[in-house]
Chimera marker file (.cmm) of the C-alpha trace (Angstrom):
<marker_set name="trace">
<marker id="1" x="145.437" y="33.407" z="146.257" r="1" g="1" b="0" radius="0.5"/>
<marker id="2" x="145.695" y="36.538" z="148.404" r="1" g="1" b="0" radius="0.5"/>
<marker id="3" x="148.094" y="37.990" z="145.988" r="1" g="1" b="0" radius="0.5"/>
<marker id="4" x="145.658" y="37.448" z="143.386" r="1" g="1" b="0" radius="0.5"/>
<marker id="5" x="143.160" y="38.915" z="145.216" r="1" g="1" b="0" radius="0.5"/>
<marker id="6" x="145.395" y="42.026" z="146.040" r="1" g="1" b="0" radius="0.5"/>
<marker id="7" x="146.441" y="42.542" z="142.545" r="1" g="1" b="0" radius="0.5"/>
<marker id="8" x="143.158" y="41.919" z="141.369" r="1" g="1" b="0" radius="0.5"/>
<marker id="9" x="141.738" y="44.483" z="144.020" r="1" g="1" b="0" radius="0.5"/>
<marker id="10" x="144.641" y="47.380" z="142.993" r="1" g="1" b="0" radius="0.5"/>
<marker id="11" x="144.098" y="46.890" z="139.006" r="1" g="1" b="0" radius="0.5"/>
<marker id="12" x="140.258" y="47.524" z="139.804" r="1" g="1" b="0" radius="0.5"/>
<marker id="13" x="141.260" y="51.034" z="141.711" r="1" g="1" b="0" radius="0.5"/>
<marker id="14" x="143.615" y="52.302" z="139.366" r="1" g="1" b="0" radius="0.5"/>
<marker id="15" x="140.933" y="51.293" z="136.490" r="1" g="1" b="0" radius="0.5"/>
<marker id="16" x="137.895" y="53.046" z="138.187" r="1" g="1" b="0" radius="0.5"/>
<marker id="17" x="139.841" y="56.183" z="138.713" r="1" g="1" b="0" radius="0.5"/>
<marker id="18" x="141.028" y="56.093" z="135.041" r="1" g="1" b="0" radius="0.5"/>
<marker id="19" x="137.742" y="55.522" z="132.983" r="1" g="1" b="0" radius="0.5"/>
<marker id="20" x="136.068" y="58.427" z="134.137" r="1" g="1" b="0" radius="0.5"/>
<marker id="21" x="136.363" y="61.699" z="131.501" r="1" g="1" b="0" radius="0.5"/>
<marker id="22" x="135.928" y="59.305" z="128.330" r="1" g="1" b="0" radius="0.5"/>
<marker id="23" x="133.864" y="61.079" z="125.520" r="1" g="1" b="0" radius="0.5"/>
<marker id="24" x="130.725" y="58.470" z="126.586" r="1" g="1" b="0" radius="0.5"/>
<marker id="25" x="129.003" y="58.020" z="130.231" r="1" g="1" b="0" radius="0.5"/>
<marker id="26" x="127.874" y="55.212" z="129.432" r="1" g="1" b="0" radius="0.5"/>
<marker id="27" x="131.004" y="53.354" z="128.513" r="1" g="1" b="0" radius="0.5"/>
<marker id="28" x="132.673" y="54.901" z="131.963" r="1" g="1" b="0" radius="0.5"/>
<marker id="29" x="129.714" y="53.754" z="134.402" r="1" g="1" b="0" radius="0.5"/>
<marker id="30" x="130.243" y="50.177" z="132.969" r="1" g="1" b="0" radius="0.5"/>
<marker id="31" x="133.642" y="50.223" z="133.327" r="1" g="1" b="0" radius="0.5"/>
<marker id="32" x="132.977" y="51.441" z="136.837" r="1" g="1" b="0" radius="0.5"/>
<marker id="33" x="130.678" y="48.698" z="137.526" r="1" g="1" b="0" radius="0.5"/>
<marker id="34" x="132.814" y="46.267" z="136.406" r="1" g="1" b="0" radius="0.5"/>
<marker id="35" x="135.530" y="47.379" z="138.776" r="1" g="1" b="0" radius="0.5"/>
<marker id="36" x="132.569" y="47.221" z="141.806" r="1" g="1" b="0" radius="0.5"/>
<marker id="37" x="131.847" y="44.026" z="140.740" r="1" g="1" b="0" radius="0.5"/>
<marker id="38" x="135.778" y="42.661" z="140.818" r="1" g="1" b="0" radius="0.5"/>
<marker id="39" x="136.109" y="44.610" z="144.271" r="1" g="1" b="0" radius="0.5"/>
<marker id="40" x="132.962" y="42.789" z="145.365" r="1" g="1" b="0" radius="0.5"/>
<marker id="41" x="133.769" y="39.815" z="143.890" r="1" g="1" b="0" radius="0.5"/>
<marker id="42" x="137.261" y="39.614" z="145.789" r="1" g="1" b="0" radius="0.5"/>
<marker id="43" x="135.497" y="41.270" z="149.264" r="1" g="1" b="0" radius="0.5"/>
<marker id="44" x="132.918" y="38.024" z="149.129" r="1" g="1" b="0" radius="0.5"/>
<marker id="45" x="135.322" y="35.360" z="148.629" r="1" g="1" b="0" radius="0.5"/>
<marker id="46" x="136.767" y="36.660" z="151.787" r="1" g="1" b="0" radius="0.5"/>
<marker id="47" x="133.518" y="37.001" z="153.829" r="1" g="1" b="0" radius="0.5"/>
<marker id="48" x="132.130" y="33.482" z="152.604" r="1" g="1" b="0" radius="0.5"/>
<marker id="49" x="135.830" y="31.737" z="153.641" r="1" g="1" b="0" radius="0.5"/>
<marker id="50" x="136.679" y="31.041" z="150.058" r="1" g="1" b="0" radius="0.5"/>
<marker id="51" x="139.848" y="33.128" z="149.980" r="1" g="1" b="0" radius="0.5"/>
<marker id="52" x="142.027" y="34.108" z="153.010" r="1" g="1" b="0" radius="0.5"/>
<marker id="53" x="140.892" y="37.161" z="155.064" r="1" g="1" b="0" radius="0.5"/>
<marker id="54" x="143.813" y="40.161" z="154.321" r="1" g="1" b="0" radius="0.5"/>
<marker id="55" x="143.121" y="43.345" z="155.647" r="1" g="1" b="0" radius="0.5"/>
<marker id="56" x="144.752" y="45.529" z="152.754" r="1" g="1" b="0" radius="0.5"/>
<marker id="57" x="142.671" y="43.902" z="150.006" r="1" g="1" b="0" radius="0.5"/>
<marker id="58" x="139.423" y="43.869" z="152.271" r="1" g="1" b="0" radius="0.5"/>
<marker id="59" x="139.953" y="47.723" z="153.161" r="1" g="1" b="0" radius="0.5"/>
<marker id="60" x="140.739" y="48.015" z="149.175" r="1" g="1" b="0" radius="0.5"/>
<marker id="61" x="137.346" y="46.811" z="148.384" r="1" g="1" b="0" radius="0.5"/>
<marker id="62" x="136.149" y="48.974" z="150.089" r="1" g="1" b="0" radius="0.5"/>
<marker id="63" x="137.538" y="51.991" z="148.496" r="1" g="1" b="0" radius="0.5"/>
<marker id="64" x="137.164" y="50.733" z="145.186" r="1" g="1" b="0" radius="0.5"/>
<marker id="65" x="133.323" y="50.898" z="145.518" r="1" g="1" b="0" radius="0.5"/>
<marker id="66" x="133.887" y="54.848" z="147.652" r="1" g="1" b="0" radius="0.5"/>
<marker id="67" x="135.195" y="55.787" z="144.314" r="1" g="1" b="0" radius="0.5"/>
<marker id="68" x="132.715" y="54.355" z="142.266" r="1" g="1" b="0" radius="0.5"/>
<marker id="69" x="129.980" y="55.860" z="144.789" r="1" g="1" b="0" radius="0.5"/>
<marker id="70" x="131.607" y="59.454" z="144.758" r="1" g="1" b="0" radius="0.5"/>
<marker id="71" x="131.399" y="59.521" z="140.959" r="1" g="1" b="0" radius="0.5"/>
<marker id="72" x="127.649" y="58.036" z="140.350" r="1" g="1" b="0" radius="0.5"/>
<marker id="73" x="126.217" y="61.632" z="140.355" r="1" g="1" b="0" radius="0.5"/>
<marker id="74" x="128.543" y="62.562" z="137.108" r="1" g="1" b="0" radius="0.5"/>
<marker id="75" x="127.667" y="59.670" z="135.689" r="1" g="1" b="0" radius="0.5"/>
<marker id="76" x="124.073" y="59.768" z="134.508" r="1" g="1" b="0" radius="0.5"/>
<marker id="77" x="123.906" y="63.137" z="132.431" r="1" g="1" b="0" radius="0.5"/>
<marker id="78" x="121.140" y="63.869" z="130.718" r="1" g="1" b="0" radius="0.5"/>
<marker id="79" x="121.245" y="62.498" z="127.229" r="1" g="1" b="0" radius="0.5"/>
<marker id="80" x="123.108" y="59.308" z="128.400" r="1" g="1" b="0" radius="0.5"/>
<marker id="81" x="119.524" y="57.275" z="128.649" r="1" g="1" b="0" radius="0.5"/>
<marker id="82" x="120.332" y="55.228" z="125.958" r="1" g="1" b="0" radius="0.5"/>
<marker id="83" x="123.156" y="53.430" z="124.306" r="1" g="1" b="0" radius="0.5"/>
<marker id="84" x="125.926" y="50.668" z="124.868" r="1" g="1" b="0" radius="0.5"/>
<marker id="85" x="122.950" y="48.266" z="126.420" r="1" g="1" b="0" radius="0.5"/>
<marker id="86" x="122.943" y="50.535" z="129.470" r="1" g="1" b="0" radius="0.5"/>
<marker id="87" x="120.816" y="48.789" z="132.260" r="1" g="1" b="0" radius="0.5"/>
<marker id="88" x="120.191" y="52.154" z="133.854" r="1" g="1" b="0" radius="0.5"/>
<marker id="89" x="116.317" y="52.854" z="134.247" r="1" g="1" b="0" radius="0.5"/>
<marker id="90" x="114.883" y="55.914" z="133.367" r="1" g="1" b="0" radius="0.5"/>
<marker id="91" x="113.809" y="56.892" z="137.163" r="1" g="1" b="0" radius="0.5"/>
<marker id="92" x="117.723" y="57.499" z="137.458" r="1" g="1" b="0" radius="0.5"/>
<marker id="93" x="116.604" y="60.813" z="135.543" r="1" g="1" b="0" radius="0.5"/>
<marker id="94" x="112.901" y="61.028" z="136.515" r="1" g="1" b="0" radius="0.5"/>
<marker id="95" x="114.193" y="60.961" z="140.179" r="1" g="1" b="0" radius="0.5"/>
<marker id="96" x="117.398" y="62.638" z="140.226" r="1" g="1" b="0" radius="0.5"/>
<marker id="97" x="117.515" y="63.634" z="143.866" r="1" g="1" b="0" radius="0.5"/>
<marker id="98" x="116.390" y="59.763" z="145.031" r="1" g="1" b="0" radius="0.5"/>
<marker id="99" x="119.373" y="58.684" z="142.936" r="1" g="1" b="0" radius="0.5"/>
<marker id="100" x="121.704" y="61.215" z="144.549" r="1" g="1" b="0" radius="0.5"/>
<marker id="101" x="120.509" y="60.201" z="147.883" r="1" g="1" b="0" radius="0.5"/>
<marker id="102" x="121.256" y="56.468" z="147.281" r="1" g="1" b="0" radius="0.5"/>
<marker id="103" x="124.751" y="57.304" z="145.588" r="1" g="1" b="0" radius="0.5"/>
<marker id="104" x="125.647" y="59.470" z="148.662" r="1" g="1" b="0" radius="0.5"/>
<marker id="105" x="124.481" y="56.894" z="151.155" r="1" g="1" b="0" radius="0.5"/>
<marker id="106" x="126.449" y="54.210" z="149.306" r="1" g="1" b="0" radius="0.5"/>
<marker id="107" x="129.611" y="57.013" z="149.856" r="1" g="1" b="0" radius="0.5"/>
<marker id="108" x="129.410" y="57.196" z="153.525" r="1" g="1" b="0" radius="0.5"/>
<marker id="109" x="128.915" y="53.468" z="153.792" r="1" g="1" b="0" radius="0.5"/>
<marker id="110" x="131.995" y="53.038" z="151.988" r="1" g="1" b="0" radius="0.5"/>
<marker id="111" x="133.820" y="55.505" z="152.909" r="1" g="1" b="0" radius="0.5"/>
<marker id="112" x="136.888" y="56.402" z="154.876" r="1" g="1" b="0" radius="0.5"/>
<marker id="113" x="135.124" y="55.730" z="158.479" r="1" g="1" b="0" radius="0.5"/>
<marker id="114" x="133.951" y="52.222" z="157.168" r="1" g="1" b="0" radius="0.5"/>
<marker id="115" x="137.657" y="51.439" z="155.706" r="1" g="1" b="0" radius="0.5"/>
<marker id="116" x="138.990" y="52.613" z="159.166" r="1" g="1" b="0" radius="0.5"/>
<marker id="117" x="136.618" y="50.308" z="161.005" r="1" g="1" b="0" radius="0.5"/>
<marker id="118" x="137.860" y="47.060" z="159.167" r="1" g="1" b="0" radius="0.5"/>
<marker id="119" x="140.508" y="45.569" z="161.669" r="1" g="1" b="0" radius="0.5"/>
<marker id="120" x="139.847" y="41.744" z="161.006" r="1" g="1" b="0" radius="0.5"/>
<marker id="121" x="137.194" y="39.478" z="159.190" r="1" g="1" b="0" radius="0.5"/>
<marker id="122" x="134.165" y="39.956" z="161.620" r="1" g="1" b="0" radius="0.5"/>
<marker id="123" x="134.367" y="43.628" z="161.046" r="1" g="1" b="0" radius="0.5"/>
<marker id="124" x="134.859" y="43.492" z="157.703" r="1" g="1" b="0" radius="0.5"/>
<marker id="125" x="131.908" y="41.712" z="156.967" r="1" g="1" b="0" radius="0.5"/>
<marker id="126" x="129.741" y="44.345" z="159.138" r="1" g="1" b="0" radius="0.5"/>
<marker id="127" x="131.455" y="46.868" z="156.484" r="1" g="1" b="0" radius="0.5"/>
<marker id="128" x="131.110" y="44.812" z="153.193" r="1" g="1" b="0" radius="0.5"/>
<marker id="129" x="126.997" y="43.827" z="154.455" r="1" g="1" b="0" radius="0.5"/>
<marker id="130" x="126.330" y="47.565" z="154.493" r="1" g="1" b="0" radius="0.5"/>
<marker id="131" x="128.310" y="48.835" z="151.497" r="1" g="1" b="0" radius="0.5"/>
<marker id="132" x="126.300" y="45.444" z="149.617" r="1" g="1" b="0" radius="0.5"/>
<marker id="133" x="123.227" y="46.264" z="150.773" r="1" g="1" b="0" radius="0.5"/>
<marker id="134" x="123.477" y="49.785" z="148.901" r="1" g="1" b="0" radius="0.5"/>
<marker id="135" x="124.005" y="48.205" z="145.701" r="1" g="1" b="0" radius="0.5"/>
<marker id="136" x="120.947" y="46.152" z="146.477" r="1" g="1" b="0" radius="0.5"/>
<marker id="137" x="118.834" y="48.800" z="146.593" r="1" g="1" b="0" radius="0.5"/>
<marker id="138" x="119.927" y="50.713" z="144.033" r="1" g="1" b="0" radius="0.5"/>
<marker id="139" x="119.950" y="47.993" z="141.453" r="1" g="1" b="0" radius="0.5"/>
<marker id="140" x="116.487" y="47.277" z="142.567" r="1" g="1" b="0" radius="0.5"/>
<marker id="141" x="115.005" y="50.677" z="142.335" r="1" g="1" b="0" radius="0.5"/>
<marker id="142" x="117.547" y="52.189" z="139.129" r="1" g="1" b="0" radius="0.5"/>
<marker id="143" x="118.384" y="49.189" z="136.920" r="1" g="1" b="0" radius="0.5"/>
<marker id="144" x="116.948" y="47.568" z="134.377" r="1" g="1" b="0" radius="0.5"/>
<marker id="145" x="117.603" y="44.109" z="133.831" r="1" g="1" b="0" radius="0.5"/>
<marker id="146" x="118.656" y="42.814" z="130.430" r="1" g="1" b="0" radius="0.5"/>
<marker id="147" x="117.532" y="39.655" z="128.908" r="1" g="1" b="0" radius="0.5"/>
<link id1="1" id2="2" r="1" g="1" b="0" radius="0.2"/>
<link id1="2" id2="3" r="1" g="1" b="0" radius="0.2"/>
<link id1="3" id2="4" r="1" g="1" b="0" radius="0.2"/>
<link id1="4" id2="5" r="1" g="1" b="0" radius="0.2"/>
<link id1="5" id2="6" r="1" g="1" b="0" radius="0.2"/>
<link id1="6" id2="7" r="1" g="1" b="0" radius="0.2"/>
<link id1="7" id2="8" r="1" g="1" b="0" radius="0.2"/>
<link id1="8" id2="9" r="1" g="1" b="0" radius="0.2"/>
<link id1="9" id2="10" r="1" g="1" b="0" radius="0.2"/>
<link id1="10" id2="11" r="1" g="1" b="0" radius="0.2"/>
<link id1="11" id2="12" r="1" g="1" b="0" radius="0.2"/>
<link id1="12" id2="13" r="1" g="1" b="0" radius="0.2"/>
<link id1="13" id2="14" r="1" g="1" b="0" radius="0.2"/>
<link id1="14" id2="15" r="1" g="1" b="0" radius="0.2"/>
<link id1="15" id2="16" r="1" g="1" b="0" radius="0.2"/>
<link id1="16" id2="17" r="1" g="1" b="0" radius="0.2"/>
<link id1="17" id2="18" r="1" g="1" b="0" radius="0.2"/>
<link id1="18" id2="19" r="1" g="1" b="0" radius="0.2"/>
<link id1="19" id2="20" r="1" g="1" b="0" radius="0.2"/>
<link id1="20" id2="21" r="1" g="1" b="0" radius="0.2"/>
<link id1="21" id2="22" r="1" g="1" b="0" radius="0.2"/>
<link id1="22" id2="23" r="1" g="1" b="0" radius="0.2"/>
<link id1="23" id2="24" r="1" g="1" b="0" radius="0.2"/>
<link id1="24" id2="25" r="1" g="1" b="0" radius="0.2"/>
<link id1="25" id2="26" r="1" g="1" b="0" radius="0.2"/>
<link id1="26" id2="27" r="1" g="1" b="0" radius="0.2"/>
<link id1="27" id2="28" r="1" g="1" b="0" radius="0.2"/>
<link id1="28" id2="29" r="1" g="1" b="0" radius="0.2"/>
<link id1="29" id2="30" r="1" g="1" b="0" radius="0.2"/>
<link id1="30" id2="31" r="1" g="1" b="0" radius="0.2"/>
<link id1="31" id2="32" r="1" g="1" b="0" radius="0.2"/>
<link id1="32" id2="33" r="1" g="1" b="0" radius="0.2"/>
<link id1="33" id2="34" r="1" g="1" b="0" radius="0.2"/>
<link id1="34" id2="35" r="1" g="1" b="0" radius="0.2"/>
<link id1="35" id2="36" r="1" g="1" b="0" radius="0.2"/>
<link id1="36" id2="37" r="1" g="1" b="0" radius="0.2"/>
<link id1="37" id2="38" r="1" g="1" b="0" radius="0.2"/>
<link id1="38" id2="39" r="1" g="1" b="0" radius="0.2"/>
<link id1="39" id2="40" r="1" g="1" b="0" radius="0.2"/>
<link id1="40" id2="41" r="1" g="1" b="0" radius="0.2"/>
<link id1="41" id2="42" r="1" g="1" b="0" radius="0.2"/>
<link id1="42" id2="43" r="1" g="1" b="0" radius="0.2"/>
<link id1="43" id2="44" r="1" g="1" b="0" radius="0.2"/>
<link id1="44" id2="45" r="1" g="1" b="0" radius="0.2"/>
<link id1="45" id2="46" r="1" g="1" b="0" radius="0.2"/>
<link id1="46" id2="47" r="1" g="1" b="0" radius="0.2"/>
<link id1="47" id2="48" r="1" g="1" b="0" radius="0.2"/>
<link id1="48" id2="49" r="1" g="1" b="0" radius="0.2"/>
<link id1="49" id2="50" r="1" g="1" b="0" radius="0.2"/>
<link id1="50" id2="51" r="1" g="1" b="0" radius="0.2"/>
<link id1="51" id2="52" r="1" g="1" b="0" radius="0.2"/>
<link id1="52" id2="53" r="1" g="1" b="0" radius="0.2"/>
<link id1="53" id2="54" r="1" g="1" b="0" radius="0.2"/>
<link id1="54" id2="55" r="1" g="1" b="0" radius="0.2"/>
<link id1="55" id2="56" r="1" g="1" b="0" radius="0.2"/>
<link id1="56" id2="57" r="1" g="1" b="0" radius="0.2"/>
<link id1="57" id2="58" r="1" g="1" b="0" radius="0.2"/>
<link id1="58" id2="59" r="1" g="1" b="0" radius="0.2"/>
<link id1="59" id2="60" r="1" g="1" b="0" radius="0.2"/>
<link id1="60" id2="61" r="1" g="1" b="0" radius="0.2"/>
<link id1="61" id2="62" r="1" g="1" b="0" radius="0.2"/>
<link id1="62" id2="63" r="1" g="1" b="0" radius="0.2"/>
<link id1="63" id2="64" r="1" g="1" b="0" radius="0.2"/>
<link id1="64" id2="65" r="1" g="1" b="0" radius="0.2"/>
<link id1="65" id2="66" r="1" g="1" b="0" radius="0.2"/>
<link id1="66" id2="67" r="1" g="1" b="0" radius="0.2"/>
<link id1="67" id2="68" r="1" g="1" b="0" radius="0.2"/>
<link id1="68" id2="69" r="1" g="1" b="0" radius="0.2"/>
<link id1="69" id2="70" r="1" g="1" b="0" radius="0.2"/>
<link id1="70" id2="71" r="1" g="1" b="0" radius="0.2"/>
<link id1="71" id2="72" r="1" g="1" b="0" radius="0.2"/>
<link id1="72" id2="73" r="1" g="1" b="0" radius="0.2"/>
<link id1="73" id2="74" r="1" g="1" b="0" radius="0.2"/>
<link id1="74" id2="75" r="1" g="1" b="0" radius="0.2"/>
<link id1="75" id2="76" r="1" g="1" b="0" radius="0.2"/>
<link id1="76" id2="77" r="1" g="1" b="0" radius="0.2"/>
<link id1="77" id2="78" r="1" g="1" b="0" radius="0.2"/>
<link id1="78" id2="79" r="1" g="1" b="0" radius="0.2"/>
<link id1="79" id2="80" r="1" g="1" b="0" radius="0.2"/>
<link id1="80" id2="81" r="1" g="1" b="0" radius="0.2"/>
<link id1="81" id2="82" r="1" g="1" b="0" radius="0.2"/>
<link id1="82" id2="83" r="1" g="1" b="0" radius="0.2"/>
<link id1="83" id2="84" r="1" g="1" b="0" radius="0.2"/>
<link id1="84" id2="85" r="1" g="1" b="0" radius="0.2"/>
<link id1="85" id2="86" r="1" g="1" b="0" radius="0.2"/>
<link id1="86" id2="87" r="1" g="1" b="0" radius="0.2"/>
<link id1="87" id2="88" r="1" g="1" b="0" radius="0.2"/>
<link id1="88" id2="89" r="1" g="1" b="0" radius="0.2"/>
<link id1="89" id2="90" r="1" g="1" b="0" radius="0.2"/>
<link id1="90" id2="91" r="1" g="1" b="0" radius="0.2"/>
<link id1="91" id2="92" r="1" g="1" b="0" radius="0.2"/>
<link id1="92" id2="93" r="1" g="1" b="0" radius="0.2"/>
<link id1="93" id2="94" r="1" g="1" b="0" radius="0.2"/>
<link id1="94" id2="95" r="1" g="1" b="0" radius="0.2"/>
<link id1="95" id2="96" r="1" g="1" b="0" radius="0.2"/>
<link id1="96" id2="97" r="1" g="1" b="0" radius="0.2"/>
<link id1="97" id2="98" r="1" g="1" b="0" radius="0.2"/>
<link id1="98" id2="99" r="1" g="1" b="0" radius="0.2"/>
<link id1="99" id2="100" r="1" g="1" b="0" radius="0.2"/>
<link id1="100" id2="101" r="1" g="1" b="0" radius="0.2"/>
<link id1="101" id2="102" r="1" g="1" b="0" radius="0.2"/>
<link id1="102" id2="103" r="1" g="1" b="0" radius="0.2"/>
<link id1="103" id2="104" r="1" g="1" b="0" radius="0.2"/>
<link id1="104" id2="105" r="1" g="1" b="0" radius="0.2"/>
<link id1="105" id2="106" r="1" g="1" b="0" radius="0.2"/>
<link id1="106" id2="107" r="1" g="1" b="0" radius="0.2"/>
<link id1="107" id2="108" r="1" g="1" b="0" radius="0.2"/>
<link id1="108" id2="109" r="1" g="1" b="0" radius="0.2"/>
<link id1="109" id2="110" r="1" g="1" b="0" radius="0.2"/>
<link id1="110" id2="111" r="1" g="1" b="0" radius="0.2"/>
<link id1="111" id2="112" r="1" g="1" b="0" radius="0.2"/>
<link id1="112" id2="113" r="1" g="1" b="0" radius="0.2"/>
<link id1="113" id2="114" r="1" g="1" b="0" radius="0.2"/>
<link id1="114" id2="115" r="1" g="1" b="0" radius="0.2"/>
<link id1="115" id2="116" r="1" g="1" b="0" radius="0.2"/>
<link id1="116" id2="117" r="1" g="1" b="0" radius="0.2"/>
<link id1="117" id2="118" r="1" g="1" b="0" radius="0.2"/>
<link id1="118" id2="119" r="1" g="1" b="0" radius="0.2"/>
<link id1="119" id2="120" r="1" g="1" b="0" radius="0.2"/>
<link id1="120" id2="121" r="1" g="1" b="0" radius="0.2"/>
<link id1="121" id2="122" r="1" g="1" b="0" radius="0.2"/>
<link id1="122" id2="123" r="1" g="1" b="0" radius="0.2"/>
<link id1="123" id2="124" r="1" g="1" b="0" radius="0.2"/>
<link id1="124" id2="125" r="1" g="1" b="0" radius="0.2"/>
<link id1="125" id2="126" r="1" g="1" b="0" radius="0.2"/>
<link id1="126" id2="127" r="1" g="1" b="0" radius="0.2"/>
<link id1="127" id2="128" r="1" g="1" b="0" radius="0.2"/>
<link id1="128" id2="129" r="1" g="1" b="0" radius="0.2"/>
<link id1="129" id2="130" r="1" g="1" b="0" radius="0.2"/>
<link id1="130" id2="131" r="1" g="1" b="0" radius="0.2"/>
<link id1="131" id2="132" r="1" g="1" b="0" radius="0.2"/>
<link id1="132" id2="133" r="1" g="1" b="0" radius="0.2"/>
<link id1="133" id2="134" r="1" g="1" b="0" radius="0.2"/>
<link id1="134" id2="135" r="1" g="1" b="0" radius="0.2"/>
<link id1="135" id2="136" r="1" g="1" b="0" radius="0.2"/>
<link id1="136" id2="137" r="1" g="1" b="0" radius="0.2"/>
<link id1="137" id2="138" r="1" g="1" b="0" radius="0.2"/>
<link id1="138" id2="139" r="1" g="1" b="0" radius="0.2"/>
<link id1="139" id2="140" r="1" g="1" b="0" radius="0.2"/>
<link id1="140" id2="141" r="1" g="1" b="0" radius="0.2"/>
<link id1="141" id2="142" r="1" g="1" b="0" radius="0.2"/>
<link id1="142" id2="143" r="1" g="1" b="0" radius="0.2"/>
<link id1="143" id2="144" r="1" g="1" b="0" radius="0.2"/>
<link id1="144" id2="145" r="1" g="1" b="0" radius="0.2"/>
<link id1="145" id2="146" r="1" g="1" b="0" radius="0.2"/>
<link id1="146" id2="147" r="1" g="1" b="0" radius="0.2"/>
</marker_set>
């Protein structure tokens, strides 16, 4: 299990760094998403006791959602409102420097201090509660549920 994790963990890096530059933003933040979802997926089996706690998958996690937090303000451009089902809400554009402000916080939150400050589970999940709670509050305030 925590080689799945692991592996599961590293594909999700190497992915996030490699969809960004496609021809559609769109397309890329999805992809990107997807990889913070797998990160966060593999991060919370860990914090609920579901997998085993490893330190190079939790810190991992971690970085997968940095990278995904240091790209959100390429992400968005204008014209990419529309298309591909995009849950994004249009106060991503109508509030540009809100947006930027949550993307940045989510960066320091994930960030290289954060990674350095996971040394075991109870730490981690200190870490993982504040880089969660950024998605949170983005979703809540920039994303539009489909049906």
């Amino acid at each position: 299990m925590k080689r799945a994790i692991a592996l599961g963990l590293i594909i999700s890096a190497g992915l996030t760094g490699a969809a960004i530059g496609g021809e559609d933003p769109t397309i890329d933040r999805q992809a990107i998403m997807k990889n913070v979802g797998a990160a966060t997926g593999a991060a919370a089996a860990m914090v609920k006791g579901e997998a085993d706690f490893n330190l190079a998958a939790a810190q991992l996690s971690l970085r997968t959602m940095n990278n995904a937090a240091l790209a959100l303000g390429y992400l968005f451009p204008a014209g990419s409102e529309t298309g591909n089902e995009t849950e994004a809400s249009p106060k991503i554009w109508e509030d540009k420097a809100g947006f930027q402000a949550a993307a940045d916080k989510f960066a320091t939150d994930t960030g290289a201090t954060a990674v350095a400050s996971v040394k075991d589970l109870d730490t981690f999940k200190a870490a993982f509660g504040a880089a969660t709670a950024n998605c949170g509050t983005c979703h809540k305030a920039y994303r539009v549920k489909k049906e």
